[in-house]
C-alpha positions as CSV (number, residue, x, y, z in Angstrom):
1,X,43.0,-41.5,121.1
2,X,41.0,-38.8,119.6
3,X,41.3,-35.8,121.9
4,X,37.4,-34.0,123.1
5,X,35.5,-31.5,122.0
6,X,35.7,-29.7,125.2
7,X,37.3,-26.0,125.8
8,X,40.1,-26.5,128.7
9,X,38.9,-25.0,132.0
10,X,38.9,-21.7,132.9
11,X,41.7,-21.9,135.8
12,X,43.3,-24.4,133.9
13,X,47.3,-23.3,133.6
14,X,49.0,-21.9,130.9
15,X,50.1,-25.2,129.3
16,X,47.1,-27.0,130.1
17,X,45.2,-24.4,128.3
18,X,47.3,-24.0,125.0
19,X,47.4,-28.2,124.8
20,X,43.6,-28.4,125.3
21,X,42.5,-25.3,122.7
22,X,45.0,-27.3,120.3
23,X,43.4,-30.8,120.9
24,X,40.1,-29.4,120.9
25,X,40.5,-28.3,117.3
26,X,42.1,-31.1,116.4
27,X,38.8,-32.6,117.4
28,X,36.8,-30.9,115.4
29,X,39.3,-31.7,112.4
30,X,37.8,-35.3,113.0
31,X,34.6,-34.6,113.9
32,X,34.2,-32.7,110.6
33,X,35.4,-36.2,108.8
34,X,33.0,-38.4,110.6
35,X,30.6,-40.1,108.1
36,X,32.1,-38.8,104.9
37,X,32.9,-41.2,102.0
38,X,36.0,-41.6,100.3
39,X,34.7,-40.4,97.1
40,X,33.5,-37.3,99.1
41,X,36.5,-36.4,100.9
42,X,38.2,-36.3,97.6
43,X,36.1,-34.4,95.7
44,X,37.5,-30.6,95.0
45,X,34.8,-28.0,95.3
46,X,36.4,-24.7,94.7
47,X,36.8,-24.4,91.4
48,X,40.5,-22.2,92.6
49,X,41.5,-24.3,94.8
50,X,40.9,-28.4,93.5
51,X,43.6,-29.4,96.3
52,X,41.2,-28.0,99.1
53,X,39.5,-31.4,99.8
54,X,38.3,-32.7,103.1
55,X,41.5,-35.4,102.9
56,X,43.6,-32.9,101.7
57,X,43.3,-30.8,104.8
58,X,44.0,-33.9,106.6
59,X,46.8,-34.7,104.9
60,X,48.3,-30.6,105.4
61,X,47.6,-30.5,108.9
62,X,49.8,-33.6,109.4
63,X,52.3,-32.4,107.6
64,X,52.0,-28.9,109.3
65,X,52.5,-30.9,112.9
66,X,55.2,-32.7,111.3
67,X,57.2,-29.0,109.9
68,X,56.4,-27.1,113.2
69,X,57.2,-29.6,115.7
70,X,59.9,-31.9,114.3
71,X,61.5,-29.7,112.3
72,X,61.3,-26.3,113.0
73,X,61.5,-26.8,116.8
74,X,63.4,-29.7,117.1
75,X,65.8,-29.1,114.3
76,X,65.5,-32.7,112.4
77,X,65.3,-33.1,108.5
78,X,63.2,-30.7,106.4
79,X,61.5,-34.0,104.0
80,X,57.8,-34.2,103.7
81,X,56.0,-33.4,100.7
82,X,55.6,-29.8,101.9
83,X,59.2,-29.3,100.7
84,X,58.5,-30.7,97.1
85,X,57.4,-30.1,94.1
86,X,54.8,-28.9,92.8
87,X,53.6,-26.2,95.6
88,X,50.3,-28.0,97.9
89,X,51.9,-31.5,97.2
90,X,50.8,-32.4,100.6
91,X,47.6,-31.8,99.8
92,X,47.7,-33.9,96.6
93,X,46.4,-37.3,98.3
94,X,44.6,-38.6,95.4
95,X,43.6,-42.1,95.9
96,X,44.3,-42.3,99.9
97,X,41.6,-43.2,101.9
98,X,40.1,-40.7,104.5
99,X,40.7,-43.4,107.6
100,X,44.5,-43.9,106.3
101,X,44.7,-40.0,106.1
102,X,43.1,-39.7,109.9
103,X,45.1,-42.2,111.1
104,X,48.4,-40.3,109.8
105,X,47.1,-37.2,111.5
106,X,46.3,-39.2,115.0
107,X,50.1,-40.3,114.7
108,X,51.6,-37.3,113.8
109,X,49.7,-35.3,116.7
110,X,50.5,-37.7,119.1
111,X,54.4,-37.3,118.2
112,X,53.6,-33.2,118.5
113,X,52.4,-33.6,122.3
114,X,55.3,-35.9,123.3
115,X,57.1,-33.4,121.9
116,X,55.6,-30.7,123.7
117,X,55.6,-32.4,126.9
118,X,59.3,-33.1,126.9
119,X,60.1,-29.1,126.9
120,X,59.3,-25.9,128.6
121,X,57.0,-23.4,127.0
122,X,59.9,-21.2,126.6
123,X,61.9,-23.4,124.8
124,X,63.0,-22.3,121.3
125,X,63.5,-24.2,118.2
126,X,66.6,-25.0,116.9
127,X,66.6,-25.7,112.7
128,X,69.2,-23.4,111.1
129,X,67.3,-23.0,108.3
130,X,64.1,-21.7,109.5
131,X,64.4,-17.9,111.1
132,X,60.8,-18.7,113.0
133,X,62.8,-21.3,114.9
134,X,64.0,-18.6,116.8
135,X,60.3,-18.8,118.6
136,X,59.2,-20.6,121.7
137,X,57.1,-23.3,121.7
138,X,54.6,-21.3,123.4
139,X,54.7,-19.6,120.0
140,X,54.2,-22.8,118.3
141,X,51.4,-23.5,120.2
142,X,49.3,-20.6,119.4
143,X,50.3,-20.6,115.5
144,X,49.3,-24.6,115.4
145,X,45.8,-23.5,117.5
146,X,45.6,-20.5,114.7
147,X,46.5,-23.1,111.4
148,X,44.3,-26.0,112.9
149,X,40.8,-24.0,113.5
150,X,41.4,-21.9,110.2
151,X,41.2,-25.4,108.4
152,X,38.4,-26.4,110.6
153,X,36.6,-23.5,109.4
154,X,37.3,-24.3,105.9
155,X,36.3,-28.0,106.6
156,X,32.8,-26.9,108.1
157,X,32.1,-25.2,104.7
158,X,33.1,-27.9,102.9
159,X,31.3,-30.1,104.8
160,X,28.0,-28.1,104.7
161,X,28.6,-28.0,100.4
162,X,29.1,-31.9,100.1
163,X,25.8,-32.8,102.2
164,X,24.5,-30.2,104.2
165,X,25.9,-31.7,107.1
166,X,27.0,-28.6,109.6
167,X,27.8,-28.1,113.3
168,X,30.0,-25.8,115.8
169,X,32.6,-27.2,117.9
């Protein structure tokens, strides 16, 4: 289920608050997908950065759910493209349509908040190999609210330079 494009309440409490800024962007992360073309979520338009699509945003921010919440915090496996060759292979989703991209995303968000709602906000990570596991998953929560709406700033100007399309929130 796609979360809403609604803040969180004002009184809500801490957790309720950091889970609903996060959904929220999420959100927007779909909302700025809505109505685009294959051909148009593919197509690079910074000439510096060809990887910086619409679906290859998608396809980070999954795998950015996937390192900070399975691995990082809960310690399993470092594998995903983000730990391969060539550097921004997880963007590299040549070929992959945008509804199978969004539909990775969905999934991989979906395992984040179970994962979330089975510890404490003070809970730290545990993956030897990462010194930011030594952070709590409050802190996890703000860096993924932080990662997810710098990407859906970068997805609103991509979306205004494919067709003009533009919005906030």
């Amino acid at each position: 289920m796609t979360p809403s494009r609604v803040r969180p309440s004002y009184d809500a409490d801490e957790r309720a608050q950091l889970v609903g800024w996060l959904d929220m962007q999420r959100a927007v992360i779909r909302w700025k997908c809505e109505g685009l073309s294959d051909e148009s979520a593919h197509r690079p338009l910074l000439p510096a950065s060809p990887y910086m699509t619409t679906a290859g945003i998608v396809s980070h921010l999954r795998w950015v759910e996937h390192l900070w919440f399975e691995v990082v915090f809960l310690g399993r496996p470092a594998e995903g493209p983000q730990f391969e060759e060539p550097e921004d292979a997880d963007m590299m989703v040549e070929g992959i349509p945008l509804a199978q991209l969004l539909e990775e995303y969905d999934r991989q968000c979906e395992v984040s908040n179970e994962i979330i709602a089975a510890h404490a906000l003070d809970d730290t990570g545990r993956h030897p190999d990462f010194p930011s596991s030594a952070a709590s998953l409050r802190w996890f929560l703000f860096h993924m609210i932080e990662e997810t709406a710098r990407h859906a700033g970068h997805l609103d100007v991509i979306r205004e330079l494919l067709d003009g399309e533009k919005g906030y929130y």
